[in-house]
N, C-alpha and C positions, 0 to 999 in steps of 0.2 A: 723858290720853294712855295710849297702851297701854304696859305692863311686859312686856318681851321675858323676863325672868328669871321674873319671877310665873309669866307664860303656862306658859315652861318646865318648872318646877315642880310647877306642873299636871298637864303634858303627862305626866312622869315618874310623879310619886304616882299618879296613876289609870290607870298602863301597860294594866293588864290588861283595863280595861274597853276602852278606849279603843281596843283592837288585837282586842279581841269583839266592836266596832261594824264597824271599817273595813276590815277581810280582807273581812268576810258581802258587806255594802255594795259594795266594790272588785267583789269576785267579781261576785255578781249584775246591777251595772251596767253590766258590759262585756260580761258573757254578753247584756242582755237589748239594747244595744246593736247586737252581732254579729247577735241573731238577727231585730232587725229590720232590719239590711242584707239577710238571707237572705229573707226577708219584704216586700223591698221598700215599706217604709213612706218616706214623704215625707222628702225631705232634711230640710226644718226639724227634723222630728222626731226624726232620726239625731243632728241635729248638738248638740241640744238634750239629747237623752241623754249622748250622749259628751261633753257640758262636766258634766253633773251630775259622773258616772264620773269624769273628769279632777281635779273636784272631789275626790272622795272621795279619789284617788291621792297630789292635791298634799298634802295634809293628812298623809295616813301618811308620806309621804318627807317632811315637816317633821317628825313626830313621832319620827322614825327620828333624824332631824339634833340635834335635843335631845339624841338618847342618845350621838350620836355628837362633841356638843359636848363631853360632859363625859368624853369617851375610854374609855365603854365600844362597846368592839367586838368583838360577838361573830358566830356563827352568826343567829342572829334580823334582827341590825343589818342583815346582807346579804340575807336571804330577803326581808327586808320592803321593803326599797331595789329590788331584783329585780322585787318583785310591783308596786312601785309605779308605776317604770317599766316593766317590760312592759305595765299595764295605758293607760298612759298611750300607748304607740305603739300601742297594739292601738286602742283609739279613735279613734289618729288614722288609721293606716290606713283604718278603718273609714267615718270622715270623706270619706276621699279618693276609695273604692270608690264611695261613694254619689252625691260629685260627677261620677265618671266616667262613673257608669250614666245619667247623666242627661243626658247632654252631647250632643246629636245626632252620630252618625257621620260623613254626610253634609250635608255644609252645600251649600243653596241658592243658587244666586245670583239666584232671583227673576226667570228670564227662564222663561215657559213655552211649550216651543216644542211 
């Protein structure tokens, strides 16, 4: 079974590394996200990006929550909470854009006259 406290502990003891992974990661997944909306690369592919990214987000705003279980809160606790969700609406926007651009304008109704 998994240990919610282990994990914890983890999460904290190895902070530094652990927040030099997931900024870089965050960053980069949403950029490269956004820029294949701008790119117009296939929805699958949009959306498939932006669950990695959402990944990477959910993970730091757990790792944030660890810090903020055992009441520290500081300046970081909110920058990283901030980053984690903005990256997270930014992907989903992104999500949204992509099913819009796709959606025919004009719907047919199949008579050609």
């Amino acid at each position: 079974m998994l240990d919610i406290s282990a994990l914890s502990e983890f999460s904290r003891s190895h902070c530094i590394a652990i927040c030099a992974f997931l900024v870089p990661a965050n960053l980069m997944t949403t950029l490269q996200t956004m820029l294949w909306v701008w790119f117009r690369r296939p929805t699958p592919q949009i959306q498939a990006m932006a669950a990695i990214a959402s990944f990477f987000a959910t993970i730091l705003i757990l790792h944030v929550v660890t810090w903020l279980a055992i009441g520290v809160v500081m300046a970081p606790t909110y920058i990283l909470s901030f980053l984690g969700g903005f990256c997270i609406a930014t992907n989903l926007c992104c999500v949204v854009i992509a099913a819009r651009r796709n959606r025919p304008l004009v719907r047919t109704s199949g008579w050609n006259l």
